[in-house]
TIVO-863925 format. One record per residue (C-alpha): chain; x, y, z; residue in three letters. Coordinates in pm, 1 decimal. Layout:
N
<zake><mido>A</mido><x>X</x><y>Y</y><z>Z</z><marmar>ALA</marmar></zake>
...
END
This chain:
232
<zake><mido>A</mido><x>-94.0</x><y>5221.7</y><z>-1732.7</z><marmar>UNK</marmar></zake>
<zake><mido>A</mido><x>117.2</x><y>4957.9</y><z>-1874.1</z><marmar>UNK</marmar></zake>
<zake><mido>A</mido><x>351.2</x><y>5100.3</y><z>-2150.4</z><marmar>UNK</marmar></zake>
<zake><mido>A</mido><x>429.4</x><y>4980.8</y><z>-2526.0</z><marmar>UNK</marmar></zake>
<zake><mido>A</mido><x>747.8</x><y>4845.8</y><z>-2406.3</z><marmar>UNK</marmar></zake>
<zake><mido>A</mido><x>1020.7</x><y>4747.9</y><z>-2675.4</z><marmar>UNK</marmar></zake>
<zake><mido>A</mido><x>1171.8</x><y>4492.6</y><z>-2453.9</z><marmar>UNK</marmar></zake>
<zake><mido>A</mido><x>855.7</x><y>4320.3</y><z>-2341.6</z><marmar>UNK</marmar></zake>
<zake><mido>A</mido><x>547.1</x><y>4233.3</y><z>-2490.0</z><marmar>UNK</marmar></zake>
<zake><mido>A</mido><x>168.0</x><y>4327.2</y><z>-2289.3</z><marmar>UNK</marmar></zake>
<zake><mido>A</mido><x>141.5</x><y>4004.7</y><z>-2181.5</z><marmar>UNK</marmar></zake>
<zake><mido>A</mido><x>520.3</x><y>3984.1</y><z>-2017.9</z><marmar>UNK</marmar></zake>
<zake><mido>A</mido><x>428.0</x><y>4352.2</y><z>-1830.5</z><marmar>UNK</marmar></zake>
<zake><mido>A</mido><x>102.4</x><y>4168.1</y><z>-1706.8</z><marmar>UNK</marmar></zake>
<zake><mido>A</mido><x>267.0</x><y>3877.0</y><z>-1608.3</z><marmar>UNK</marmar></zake>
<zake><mido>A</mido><x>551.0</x><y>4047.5</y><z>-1408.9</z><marmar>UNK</marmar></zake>
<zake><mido>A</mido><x>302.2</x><y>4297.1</y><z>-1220.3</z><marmar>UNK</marmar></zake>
<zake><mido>A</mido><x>124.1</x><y>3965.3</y><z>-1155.5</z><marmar>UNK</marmar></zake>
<zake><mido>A</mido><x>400.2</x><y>3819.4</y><z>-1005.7</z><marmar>UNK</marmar></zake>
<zake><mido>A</mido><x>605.9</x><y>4093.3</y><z>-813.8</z><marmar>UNK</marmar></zake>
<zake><mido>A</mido><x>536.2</x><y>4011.2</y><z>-468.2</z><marmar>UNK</marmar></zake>
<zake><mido>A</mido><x>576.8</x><y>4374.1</y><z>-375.3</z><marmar>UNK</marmar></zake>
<zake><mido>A</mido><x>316.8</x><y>4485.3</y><z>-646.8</z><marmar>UNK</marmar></zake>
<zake><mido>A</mido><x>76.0</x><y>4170.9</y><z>-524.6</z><marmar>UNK</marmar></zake>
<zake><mido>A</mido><x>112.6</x><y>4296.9</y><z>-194.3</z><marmar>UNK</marmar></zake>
<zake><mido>A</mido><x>7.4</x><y>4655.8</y><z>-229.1</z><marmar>UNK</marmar></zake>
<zake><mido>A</mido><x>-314.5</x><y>4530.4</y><z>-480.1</z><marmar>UNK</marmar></zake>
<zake><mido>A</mido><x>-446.2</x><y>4326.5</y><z>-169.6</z><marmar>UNK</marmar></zake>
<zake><mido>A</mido><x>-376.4</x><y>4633.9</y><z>6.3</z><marmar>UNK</marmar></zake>
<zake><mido>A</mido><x>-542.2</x><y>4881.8</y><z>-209.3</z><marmar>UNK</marmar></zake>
<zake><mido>A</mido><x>-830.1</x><y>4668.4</y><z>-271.2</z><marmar>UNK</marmar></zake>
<zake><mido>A</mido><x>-982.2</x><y>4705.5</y><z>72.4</z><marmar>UNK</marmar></zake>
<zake><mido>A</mido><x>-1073.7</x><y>5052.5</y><z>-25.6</z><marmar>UNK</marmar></zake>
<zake><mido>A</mido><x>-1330.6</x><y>5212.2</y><z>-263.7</z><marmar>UNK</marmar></zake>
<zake><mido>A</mido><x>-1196.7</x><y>5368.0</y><z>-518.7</z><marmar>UNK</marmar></zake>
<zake><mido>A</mido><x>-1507.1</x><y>5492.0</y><z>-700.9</z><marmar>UNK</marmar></zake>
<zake><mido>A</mido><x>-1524.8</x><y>5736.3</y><z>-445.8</z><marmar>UNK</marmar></zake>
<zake><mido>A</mido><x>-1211.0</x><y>5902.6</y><z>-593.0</z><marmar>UNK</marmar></zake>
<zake><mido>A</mido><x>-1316.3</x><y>5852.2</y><z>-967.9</z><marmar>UNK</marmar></zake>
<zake><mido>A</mido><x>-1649.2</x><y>6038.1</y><z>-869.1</z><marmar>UNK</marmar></zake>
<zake><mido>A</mido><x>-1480.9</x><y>6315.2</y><z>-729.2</z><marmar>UNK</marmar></zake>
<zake><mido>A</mido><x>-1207.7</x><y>6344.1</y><z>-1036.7</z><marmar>UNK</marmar></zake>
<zake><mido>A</mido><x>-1477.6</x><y>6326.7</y><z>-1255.7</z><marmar>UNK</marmar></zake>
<zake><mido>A</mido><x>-1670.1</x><y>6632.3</y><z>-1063.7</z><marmar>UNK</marmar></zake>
<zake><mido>A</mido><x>-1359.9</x><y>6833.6</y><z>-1093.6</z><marmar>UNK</marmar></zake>
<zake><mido>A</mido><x>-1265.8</x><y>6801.4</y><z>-1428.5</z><marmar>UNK</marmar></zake>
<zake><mido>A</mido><x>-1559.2</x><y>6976.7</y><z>-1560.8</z><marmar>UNK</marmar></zake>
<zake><mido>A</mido><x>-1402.2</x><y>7310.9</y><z>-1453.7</z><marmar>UNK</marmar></zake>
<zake><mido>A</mido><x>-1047.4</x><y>7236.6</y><z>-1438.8</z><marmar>UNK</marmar></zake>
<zake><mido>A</mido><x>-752.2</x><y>7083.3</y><z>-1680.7</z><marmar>UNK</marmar></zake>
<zake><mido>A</mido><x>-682.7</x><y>6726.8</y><z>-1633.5</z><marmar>UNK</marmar></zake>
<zake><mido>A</mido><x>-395.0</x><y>6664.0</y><z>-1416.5</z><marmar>UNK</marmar></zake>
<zake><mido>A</mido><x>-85.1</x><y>6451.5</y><z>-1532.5</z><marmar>UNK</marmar></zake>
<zake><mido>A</mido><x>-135.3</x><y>6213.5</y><z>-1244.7</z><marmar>UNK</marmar></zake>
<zake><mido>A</mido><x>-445.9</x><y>6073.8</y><z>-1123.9</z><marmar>UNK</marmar></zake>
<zake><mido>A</mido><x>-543.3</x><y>6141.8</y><z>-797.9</z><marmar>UNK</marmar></zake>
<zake><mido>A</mido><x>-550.2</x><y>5781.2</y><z>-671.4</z><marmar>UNK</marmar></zake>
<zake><mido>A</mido><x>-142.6</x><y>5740.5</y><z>-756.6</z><marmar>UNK</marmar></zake>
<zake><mido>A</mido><x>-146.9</x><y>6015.6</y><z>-486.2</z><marmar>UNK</marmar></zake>
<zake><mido>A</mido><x>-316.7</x><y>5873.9</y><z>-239.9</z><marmar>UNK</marmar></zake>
<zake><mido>A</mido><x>-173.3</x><y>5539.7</y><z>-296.8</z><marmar>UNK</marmar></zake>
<zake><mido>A</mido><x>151.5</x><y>5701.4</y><z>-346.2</z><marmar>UNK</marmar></zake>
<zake><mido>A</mido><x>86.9</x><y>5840.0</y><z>25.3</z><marmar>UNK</marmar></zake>
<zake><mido>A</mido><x>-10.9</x><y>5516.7</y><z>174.1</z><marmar>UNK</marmar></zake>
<zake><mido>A</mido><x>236.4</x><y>5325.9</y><z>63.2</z><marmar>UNK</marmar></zake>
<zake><mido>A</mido><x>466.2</x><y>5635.4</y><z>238.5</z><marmar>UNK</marmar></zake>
<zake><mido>A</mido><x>258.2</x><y>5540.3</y><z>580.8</z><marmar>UNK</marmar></zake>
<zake><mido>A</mido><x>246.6</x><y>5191.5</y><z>564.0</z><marmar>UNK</marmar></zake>
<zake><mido>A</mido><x>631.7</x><y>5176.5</y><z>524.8</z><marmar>UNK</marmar></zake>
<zake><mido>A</mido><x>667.1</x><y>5433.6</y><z>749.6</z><marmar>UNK</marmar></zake>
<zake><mido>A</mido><x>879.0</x><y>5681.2</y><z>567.5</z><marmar>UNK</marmar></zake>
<zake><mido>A</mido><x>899.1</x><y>6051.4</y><z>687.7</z><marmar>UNK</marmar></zake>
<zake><mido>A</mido><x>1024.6</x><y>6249.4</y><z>389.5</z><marmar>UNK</marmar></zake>
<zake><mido>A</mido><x>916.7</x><y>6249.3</y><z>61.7</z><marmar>UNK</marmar></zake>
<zake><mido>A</mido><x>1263.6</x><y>6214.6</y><z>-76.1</z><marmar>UNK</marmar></zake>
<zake><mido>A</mido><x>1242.5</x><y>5854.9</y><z>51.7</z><marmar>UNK</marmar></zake>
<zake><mido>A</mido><x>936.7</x><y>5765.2</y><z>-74.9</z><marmar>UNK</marmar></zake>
<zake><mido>A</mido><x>1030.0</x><y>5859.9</y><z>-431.2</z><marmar>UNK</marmar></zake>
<zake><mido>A</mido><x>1379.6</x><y>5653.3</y><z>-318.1</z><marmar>UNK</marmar></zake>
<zake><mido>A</mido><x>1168.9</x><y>5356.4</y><z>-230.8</z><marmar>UNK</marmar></zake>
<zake><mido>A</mido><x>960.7</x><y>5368.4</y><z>-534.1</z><marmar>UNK</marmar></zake>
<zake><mido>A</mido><x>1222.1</x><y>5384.7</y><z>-798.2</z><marmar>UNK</marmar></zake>
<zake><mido>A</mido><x>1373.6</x><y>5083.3</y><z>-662.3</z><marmar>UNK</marmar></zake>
<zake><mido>A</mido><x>1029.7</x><y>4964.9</y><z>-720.1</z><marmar>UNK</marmar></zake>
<zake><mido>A</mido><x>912.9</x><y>5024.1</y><z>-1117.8</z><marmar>UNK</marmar></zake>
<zake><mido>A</mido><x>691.1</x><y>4778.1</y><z>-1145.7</z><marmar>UNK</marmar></zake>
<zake><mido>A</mido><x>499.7</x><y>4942.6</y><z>-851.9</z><marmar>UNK</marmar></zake>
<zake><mido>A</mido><x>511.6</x><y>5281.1</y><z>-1003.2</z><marmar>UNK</marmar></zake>
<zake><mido>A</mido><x>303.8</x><y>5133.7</y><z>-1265.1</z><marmar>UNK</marmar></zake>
<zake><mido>A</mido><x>100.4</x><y>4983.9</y><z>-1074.8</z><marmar>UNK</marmar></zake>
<zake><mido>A</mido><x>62.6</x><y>5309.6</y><z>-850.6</z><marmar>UNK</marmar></zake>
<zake><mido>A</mido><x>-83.5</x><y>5455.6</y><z>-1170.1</z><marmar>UNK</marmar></zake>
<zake><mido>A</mido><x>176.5</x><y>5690.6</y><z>-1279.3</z><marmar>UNK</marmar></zake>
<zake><mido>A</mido><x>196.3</x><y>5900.2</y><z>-1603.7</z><marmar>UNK</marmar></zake>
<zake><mido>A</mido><x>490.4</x><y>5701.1</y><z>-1785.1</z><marmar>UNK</marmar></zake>
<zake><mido>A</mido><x>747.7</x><y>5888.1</y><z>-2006.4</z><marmar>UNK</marmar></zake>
<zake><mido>A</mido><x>864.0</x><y>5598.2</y><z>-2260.6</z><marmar>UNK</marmar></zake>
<zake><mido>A</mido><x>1207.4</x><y>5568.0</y><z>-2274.2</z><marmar>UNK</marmar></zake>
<zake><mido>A</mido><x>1372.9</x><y>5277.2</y><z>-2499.0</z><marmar>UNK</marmar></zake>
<zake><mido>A</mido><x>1697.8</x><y>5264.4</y><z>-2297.2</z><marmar>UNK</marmar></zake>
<zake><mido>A</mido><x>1529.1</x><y>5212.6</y><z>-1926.1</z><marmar>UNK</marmar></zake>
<zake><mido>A</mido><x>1432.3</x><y>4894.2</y><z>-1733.9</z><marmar>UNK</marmar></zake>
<zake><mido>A</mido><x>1088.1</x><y>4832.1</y><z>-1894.8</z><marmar>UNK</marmar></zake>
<zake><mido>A</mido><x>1093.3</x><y>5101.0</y><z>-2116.4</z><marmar>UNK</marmar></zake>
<zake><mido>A</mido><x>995.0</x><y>5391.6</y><z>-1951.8</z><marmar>UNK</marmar></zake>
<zake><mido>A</mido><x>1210.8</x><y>5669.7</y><z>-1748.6</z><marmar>UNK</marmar></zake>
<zake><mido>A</mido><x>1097.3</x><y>5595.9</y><z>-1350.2</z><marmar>UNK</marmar></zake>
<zake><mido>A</mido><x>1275.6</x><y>5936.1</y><z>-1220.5</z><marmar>UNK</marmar></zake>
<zake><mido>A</mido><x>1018.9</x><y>6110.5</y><z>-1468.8</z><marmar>UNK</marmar></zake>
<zake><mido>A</mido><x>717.4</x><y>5906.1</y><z>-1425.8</z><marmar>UNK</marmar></zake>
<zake><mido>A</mido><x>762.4</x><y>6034.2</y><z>-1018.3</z><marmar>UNK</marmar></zake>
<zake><mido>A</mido><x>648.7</x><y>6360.9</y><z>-930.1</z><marmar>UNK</marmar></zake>
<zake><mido>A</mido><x>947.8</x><y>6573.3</y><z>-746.9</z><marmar>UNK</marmar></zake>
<zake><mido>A</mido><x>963.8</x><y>6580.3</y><z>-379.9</z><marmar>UNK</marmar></zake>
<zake><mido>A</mido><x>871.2</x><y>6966.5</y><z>-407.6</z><marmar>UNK</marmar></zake>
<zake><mido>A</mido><x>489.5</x><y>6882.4</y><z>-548.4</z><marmar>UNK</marmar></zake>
<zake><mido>A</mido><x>503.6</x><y>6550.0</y><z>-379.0</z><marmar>UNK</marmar></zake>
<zake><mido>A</mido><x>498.5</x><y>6759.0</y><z>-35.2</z><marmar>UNK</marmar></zake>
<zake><mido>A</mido><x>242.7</x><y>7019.7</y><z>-227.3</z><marmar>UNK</marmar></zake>
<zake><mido>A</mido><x>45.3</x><y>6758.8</y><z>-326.9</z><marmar>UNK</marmar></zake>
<zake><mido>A</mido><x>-16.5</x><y>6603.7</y><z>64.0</z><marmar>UNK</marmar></zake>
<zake><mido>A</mido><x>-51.2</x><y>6948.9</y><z>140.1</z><marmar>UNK</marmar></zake>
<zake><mido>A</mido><x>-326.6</x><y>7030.8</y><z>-49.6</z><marmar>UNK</marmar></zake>
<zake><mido>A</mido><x>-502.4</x><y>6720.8</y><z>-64.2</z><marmar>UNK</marmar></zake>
<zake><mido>A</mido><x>-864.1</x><y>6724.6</y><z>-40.8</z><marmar>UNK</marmar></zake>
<zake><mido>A</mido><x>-933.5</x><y>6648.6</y><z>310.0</z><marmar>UNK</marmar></zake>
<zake><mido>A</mido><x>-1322.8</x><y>6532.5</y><z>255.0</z><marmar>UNK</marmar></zake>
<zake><mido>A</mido><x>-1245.6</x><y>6269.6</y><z>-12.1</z><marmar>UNK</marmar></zake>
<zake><mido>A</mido><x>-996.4</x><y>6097.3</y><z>220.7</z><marmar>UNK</marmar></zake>
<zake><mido>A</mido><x>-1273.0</x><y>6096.8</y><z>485.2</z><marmar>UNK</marmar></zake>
<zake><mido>A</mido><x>-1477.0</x><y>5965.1</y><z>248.5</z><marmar>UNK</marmar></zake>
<zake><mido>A</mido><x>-1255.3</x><y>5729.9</y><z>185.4</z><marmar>UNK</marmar></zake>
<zake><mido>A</mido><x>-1240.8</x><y>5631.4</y><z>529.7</z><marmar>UNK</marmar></zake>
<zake><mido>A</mido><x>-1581.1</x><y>5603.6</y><z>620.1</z><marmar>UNK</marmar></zake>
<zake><mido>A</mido><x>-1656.6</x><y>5370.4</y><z>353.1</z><marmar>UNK</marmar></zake>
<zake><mido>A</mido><x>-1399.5</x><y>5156.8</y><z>421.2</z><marmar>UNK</marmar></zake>
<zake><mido>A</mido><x>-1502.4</x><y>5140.3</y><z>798.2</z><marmar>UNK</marmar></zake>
<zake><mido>A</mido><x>-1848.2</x><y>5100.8</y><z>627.5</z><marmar>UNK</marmar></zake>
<zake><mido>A</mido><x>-1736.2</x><y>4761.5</y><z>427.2</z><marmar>UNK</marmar></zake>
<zake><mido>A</mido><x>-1547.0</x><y>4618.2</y><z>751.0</z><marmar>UNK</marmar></zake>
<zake><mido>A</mido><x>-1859.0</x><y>4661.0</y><z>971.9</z><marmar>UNK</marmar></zake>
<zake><mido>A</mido><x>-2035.0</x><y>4495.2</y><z>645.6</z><marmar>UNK</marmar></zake>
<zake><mido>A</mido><x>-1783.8</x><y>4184.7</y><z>694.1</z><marmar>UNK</marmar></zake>
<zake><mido>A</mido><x>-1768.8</x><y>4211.8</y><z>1123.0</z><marmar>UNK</marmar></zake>
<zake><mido>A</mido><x>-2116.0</x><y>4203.7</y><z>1263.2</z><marmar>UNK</marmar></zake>
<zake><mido>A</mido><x>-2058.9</x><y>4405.0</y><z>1576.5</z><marmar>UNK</marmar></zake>
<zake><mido>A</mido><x>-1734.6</x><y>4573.9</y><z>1468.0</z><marmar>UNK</marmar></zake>
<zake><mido>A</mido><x>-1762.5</x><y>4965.3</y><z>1584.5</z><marmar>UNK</marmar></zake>
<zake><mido>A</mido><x>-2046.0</x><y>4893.3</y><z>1851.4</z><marmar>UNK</marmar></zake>
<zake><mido>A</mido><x>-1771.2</x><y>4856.5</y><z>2142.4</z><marmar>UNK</marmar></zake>
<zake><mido>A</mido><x>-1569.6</x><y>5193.3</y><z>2211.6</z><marmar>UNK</marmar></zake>
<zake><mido>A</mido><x>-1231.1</x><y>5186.0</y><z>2336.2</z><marmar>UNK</marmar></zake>
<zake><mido>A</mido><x>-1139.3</x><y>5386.3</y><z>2558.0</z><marmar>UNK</marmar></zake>
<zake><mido>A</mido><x>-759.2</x><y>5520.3</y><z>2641.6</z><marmar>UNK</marmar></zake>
<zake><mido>A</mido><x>-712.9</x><y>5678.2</y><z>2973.3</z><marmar>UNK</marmar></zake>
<zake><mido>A</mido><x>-386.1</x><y>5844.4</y><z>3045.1</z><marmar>UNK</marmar></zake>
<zake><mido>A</mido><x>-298.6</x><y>6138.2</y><z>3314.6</z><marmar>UNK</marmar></zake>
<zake><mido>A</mido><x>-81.6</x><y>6415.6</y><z>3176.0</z><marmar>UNK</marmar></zake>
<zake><mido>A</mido><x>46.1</x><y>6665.0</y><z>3403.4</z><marmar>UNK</marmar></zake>
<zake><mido>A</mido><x>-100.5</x><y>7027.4</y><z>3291.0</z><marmar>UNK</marmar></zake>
<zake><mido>A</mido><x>162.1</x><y>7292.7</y><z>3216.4</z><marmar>UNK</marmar></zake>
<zake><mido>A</mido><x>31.3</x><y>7504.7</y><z>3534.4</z><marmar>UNK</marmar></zake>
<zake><mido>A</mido><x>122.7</x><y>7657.5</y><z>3854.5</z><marmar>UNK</marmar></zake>
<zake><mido>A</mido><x>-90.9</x><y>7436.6</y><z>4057.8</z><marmar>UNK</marmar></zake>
<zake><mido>A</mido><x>174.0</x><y>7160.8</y><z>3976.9</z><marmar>UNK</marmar></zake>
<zake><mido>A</mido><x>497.8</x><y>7391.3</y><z>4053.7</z><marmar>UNK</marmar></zake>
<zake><mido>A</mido><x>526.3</x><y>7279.7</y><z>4434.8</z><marmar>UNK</marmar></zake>
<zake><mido>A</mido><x>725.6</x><y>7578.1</y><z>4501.1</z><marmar>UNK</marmar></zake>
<zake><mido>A</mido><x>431.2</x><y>7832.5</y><z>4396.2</z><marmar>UNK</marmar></zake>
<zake><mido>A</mido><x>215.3</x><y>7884.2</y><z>4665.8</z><marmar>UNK</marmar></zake>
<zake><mido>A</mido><x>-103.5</x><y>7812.8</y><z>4608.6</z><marmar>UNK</marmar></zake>
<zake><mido>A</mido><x>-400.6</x><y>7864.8</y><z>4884.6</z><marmar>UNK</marmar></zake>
<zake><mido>A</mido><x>-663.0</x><y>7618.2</y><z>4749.1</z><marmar>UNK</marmar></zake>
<zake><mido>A</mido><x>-408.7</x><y>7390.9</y><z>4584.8</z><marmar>UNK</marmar></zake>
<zake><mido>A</mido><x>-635.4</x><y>7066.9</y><z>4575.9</z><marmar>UNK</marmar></zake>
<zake><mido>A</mido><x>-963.1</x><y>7227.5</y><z>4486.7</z><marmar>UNK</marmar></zake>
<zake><mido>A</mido><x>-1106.2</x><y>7020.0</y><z>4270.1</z><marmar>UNK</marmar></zake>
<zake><mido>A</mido><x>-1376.2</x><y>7320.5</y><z>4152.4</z><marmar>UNK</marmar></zake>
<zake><mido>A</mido><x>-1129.8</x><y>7504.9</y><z>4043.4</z><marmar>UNK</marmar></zake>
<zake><mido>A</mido><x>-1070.7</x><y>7601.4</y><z>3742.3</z><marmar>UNK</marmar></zake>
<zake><mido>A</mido><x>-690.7</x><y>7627.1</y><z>3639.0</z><marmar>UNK</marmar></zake>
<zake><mido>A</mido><x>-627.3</x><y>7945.2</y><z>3460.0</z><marmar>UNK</marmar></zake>
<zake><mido>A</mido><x>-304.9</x><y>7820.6</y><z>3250.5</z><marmar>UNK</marmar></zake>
<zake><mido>A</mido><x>-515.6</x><y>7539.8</y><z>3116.6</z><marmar>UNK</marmar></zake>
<zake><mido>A</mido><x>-874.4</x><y>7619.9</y><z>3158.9</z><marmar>UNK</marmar></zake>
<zake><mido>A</mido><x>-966.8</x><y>7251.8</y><z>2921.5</z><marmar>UNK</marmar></zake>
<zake><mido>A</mido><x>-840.7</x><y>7098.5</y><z>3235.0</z><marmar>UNK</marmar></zake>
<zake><mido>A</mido><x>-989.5</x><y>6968.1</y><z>3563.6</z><marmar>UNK</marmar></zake>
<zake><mido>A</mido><x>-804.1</x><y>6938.3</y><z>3892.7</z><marmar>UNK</marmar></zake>
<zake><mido>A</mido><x>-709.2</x><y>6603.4</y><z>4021.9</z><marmar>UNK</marmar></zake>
<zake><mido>A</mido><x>-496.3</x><y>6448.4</y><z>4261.5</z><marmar>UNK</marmar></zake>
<zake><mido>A</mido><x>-256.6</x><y>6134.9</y><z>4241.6</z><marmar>UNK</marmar></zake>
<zake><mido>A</mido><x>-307.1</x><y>5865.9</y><z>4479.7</z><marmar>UNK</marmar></zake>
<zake><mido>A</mido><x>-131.8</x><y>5936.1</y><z>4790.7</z><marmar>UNK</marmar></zake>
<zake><mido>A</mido><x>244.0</x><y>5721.4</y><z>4876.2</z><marmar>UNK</marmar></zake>
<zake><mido>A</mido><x>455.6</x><y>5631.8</y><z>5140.8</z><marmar>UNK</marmar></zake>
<zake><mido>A</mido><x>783.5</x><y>5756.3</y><z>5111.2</z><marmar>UNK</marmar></zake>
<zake><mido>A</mido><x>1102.6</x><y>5544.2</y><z>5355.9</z><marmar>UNK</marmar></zake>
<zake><mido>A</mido><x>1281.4</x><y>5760.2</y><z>5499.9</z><marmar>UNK</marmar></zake>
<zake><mido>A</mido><x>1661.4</x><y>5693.5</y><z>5585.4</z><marmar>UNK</marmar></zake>
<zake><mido>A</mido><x>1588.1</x><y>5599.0</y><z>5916.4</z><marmar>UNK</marmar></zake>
<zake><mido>A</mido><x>1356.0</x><y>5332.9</y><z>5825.3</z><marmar>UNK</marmar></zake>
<zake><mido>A</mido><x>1006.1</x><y>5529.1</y><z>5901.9</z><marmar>UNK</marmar></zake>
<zake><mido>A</mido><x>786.7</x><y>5629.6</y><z>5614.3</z><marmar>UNK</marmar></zake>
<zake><mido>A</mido><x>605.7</x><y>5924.1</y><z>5587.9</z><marmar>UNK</marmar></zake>
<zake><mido>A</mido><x>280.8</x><y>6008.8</y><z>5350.8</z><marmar>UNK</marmar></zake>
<zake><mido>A</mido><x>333.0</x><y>6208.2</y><z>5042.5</z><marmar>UNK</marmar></zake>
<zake><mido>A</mido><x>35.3</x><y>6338.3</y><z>4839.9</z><marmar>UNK</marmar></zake>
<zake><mido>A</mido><x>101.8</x><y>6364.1</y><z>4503.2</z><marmar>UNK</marmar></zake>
<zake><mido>A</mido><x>83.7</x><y>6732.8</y><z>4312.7</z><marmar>UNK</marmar></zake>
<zake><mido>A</mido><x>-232.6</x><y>6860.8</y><z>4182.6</z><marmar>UNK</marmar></zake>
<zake><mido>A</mido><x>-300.9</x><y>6716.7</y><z>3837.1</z><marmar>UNK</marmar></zake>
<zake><mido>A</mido><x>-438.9</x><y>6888.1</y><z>3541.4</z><marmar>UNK</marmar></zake>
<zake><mido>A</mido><x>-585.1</x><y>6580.0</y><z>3397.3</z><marmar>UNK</marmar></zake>
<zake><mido>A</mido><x>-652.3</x><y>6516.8</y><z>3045.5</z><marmar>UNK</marmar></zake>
<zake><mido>A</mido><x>-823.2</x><y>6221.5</y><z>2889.4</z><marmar>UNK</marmar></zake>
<zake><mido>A</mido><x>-764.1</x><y>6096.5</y><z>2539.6</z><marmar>UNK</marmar></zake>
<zake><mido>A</mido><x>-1116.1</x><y>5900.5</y><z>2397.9</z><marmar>UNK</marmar></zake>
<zake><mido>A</mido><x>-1079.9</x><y>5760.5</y><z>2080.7</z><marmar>UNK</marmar></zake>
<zake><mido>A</mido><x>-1294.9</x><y>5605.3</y><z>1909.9</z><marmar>UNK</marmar></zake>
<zake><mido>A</mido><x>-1167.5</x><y>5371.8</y><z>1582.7</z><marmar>UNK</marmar></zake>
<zake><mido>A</mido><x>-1099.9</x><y>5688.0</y><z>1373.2</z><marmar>UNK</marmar></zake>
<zake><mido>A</mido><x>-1138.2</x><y>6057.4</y><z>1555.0</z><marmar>UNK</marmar></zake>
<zake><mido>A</mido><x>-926.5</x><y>6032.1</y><z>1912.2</z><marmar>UNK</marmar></zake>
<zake><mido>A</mido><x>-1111.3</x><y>6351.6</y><z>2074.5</z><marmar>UNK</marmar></zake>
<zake><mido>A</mido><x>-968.8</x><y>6551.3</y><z>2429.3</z><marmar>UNK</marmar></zake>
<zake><mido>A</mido><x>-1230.4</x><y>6535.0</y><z>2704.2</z><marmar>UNK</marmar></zake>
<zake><mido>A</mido><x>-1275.0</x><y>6709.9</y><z>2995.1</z><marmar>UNK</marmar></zake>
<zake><mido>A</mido><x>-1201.7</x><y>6465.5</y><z>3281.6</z><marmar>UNK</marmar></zake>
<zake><mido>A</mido><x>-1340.1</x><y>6528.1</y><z>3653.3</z><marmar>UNK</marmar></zake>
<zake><mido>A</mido><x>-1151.8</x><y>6440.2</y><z>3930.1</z><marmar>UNK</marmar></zake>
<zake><mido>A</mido><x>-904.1</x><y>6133.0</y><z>3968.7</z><marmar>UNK</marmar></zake>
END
C-alpha cells in the first residue's frame, strides 16, 4: 500500500518503487509465483476469523526475501528491510503514517517484531506454501517442455552410527550383507572397495574397507526422500 505521503505526491511513490533496483528486483522475483493461491486461502479464512494487520503474502515474501539473501535470524531480516523502505512497501506492509520519516511512514512500526516474525514462520500454513510450490513447478513445466520428466539422482555413502563400523567390536558376520544392522535398522550393509595400503618397507598389503551402513539421498526437484540402498 502506498501511503498519503506529505513529502511526495502518488505519482513520485510510484515512480520511485518503479525505479529502486532492489524493489524491481524482488517484483521479477515475486512474479514467478501465483499469488491467487494465497488470496484464495485469506479469503477462506477470514470468514471465521478477524482480519490480520498484515497480509499473508508480506509474510511469505517477507520470508523469501530472508532465503534468497540468506539471512539466519529474523533480527537481520527486519535489519535488512529497514534499510530498505521502499521494499517494505512493496512487501505489502501495514504502514503507520508518520510526517517526520523518510516517505512518511514509521518503517520500525510497519515491521512486525522479531518475536511474531519467528511465530509467524512457525506457524505458517504448511499446505498453502506447497501449494504454492506446486504451481509454480506447474507454470515452469508450462514454459520447459520436458522439465521434471528426468530425475536426478544424488548418491552419497554415509557411514551408519553402528557397531559393525567400530573395527575394534568384534563382530562374527561383519560383511553380511543380509544383515540387518540393529543400531540403524533403515540401513543396508555394504562394503567399500577394497585398497592397497604401502607399507614402510615398500610392499603393499590389501585393506578392505569397514562395513558400511549405506544411505542414499534421491531427490527429486522438490521432496529429497532416504532410500533403502542394497549393497555397494
Amino acid at each position: 500500500m502506498i501511503p498519503v505521503s506529505h513529502l511526495f505526491d502518488q505519482t513520485i511513490l510510484t515512480a520511485l518503487l518503479d525505479h529502486d533496483p532492489v524493489v524491481q528486483d524482488y517484483r521479477q522475483f515475486f512474479a514467478l509465483l501465483d499469488w491467487s493461491l494465497v488470496e484464495q486461502w485469506e479469503r477462506q479464512c477470514s470468514s471465521h476469523r478477524r482480519p490480520p494487520l498484515h497480509p499473508e503474502t508480506a509474510y511469505i515474501e517477507a520470508f523469501l526475501v530472508r532465503i534468497r539473501e540468506g539471512l539466519i535470524y529474523s533480527t537481520q531480516l527486519r535489519h535488512i528491510l529497514l534499510k530498505h523502505p521502499l521494499l517494505i512497501m512493496e512487501l505489502g506492509f501495514h504502514l503507520e503514517l508518520d510526517p517526520l520519516a523518510p516517505y512518511d511512514f514509521d518503517a520500525h512500526k510497519a515491521l512486525p517484531s522479531r518475536y511474531w516474525f519467528g511465530e509467524k514462520l512457525r506457524t505458517l500454513d504448511a499446505s498453502l506454501l506447497q501449494q504454492l510450490l506446486q504451481a509454480t513447478v506447474k507454470a515452469l513445466q508450462a514454459q520447459i517442455p520436458g522439465l521434471g520428466e528426468t530425475v536426478a539422482f544424488d548418491v552419497k555413502h554415509i557411514y551408519s552410527w553402528v557397531k559393525e563400523n567400530n573395527l575394534h567390536a568384534y563382530i562374527t558376520e561383519r560383511f553380511d550383507k543380509q544383515q540387518v544392522l540393529a543400531g540403524d535398522p533403515d540401513c543396508r550393509l555394504g562394503v567399500k572397495r577394497s585398497t592397497n595400503q604401502e607399507q614402510t618397507d615398500g610392499t603393499t598389503k590389501e585393506k578392505k574397507g569397514a562395513a558400511l551402513g549405506l544411505r542414499v539421498w534421491r531427490g527429486r526437484y522438490h521432496h529429497p526422500r532416504l532410500r533403502r540402498c542394497g549393497p555397494d
